[in-house]
C-alpha positions as CSV (number, residue, x, y, z in Angstrom):
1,X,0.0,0.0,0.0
2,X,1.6,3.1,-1.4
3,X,1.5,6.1,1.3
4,X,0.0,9.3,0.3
5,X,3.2,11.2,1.3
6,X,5.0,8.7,-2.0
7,X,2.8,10.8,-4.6
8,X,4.2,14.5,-6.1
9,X,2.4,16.9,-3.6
10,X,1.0,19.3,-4.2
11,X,-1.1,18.4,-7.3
12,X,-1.5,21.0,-10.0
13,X,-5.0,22.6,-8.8
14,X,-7.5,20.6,-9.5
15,X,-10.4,22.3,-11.5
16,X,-14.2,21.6,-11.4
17,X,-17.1,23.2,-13.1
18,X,-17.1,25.8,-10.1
19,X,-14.6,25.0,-7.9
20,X,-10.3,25.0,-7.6
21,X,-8.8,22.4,-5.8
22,X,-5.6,23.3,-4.0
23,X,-3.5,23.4,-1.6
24,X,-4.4,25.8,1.7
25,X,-2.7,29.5,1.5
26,X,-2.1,31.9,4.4
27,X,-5.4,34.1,2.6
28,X,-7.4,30.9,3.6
29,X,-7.0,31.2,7.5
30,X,-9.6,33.1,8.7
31,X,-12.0,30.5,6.5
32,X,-10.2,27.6,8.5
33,X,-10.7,29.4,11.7
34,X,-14.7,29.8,10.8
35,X,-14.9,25.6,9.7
36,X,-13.3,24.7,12.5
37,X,-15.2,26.5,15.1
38,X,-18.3,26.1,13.4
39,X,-21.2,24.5,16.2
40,X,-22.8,23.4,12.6
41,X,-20.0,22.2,11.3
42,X,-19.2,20.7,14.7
43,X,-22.4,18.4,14.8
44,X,-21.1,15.3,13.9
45,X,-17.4,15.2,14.6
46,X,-17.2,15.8,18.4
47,X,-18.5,19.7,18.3
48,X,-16.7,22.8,17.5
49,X,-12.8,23.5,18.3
50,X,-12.4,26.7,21.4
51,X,-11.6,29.8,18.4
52,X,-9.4,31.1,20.5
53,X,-7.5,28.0,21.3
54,X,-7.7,26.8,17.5
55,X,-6.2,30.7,16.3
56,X,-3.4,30.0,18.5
57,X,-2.8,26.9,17.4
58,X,-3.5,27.5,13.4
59,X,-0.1,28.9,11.9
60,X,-0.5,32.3,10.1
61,X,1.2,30.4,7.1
62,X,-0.3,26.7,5.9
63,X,2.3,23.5,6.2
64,X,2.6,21.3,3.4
65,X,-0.1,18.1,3.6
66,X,0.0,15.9,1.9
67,X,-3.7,14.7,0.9
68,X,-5.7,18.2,2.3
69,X,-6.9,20.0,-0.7
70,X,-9.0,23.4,0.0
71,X,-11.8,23.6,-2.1
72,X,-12.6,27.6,-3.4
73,X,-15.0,29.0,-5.1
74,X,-14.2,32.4,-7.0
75,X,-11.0,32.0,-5.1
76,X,-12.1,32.0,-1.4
77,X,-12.4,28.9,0.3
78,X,-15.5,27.0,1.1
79,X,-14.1,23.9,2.6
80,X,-11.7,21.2,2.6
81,X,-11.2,17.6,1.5
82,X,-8.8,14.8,2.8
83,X,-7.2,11.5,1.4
84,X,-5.3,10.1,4.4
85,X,-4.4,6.8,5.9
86,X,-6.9,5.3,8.7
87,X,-5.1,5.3,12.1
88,X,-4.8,1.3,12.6
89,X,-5.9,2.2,15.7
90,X,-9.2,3.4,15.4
91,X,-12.1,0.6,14.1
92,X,-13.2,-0.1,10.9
93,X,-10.8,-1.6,8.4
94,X,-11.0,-3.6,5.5
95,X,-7.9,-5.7,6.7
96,X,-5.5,-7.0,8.7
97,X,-3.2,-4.2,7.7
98,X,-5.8,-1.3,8.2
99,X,-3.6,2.3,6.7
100,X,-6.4,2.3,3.9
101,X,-7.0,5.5,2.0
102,X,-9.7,7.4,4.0
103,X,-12.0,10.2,2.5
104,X,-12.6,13.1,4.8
105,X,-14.5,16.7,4.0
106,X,-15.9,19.5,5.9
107,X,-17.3,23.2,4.2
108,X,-18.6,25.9,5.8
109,X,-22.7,26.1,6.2
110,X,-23.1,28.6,3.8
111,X,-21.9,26.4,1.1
112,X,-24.1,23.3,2.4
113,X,-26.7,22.3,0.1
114,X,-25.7,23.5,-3.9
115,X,-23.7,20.3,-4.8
116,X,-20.1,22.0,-3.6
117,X,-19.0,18.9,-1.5
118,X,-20.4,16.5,-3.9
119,X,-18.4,18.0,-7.0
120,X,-14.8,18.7,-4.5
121,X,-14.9,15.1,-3.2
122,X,-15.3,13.3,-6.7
123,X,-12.7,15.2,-7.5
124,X,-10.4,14.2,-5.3
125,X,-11.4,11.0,-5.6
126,X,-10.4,11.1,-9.4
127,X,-6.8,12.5,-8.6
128,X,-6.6,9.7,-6.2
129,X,-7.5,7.1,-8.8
130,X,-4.9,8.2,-11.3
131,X,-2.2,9.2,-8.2
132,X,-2.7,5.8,-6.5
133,X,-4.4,3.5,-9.0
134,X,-5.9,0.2,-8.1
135,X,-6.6,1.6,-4.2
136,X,-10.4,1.8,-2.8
137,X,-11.6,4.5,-0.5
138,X,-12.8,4.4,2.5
139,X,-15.3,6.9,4.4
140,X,-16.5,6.9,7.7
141,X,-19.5,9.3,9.0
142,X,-21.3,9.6,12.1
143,X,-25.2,7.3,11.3
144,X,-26.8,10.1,12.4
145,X,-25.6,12.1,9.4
146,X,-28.0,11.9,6.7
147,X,-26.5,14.3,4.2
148,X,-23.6,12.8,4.4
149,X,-24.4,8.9,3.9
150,X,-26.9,10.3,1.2
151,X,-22.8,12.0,-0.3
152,X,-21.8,8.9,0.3
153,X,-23.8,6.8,-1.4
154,X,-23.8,9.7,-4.4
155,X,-20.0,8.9,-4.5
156,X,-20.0,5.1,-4.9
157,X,-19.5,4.4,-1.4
158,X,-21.4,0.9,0.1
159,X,-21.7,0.1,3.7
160,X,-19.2,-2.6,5.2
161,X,-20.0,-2.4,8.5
162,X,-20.9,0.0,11.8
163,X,-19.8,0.4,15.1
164,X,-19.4,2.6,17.7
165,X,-16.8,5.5,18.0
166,X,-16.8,8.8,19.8
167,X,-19.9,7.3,21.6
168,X,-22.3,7.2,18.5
169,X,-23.2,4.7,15.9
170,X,-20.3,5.5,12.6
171,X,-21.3,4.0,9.6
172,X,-18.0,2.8,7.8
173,X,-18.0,2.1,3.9
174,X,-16.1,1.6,0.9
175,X,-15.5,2.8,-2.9
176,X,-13.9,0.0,-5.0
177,X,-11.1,1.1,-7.1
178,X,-12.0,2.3,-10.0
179,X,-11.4,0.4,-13.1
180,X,-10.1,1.5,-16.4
181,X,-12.9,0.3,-18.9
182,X,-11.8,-1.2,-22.0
């Protein structure tokens, strides 16, 4: 299993019909600060970050990531996407070795419903595909969160299994690799 860190980083943007995908700038921080600390946002990943704990701890210039992309419409950023490795710690795996590619997104409220996460995540999940082909996806959401099983599903994502984590149901699932047709 090939890490993340192994592929060129950063990408080349990534462009969509409406969106960039790219790496995080020092213009984006104030936008990070709001996602973070967002009670919305917050709802189904443990609640919001303390603002002014998270400004201390946000530097005023972006590190290097490999696997965050910012997702920015007209140039400002609306939210973020993230191709990781699971922690073989934490449940849900699809094997013995666990470290499989995980899926992870978050955009601000005011960007919630018109399509934005759909369109970032796919995305990503092409430049994944060609970076690392052969690899699924994983995803993991709180049960609870409708919208995003419903993105889930949207994205080619199938339930493997559930369990519990951060003391609520998660819903763990998978996206095959996709296949070059021929």
């Amino acid at each position: 299993m090939a890490e993340l860190g192994a592929v060129a980083w950063p990408p080349a943007p990534i462009r969509t019909e409406r969106l960039v995908l790219r790496e995080p700038e020092a213009r984006d921080r104030a936008a990070l600060i709001e996602l973070f600390t967002s009670p919305e946002v917050g709802t189904y990943i443990g609640g919001p970050r303390q603002r002014e704990e998270f400004e201390r701890a946000l530097p005023a210039e972006p590190r290097r990531r490999p696997g965050l992309f910012t997702a920015a419409l007209d140039g400002a950023m609306i939210g973020i996407v993230t191709l990781d490795r699971r922690d073989a710690e934490r449940p849900g795996h699809l094997g013995p070795d666990a470290g499989e590619a995980e899926l992870g997104y978050m955009f601000l409220p005011q960007a919630w419903g018109r399509g934005y996460a759909a369109e970032a995540c796919a995305a990503a999940l092409g430049w994944f595909a060609g970076a690392l082909p052969g690899e699924p996806v994983v995803l993991c959401a709180q049960a609870a969160n409708d919208r995003s099983l419903r993105l889930a599903a949207k994205l080619g994502f199938t339930e493997v299994e559930r369990f519990e984590e951060y003391g609520a149901e998660q819903w763990f699932g998978v996206r095959p690799p996709v296949t070059p047709s021929g």
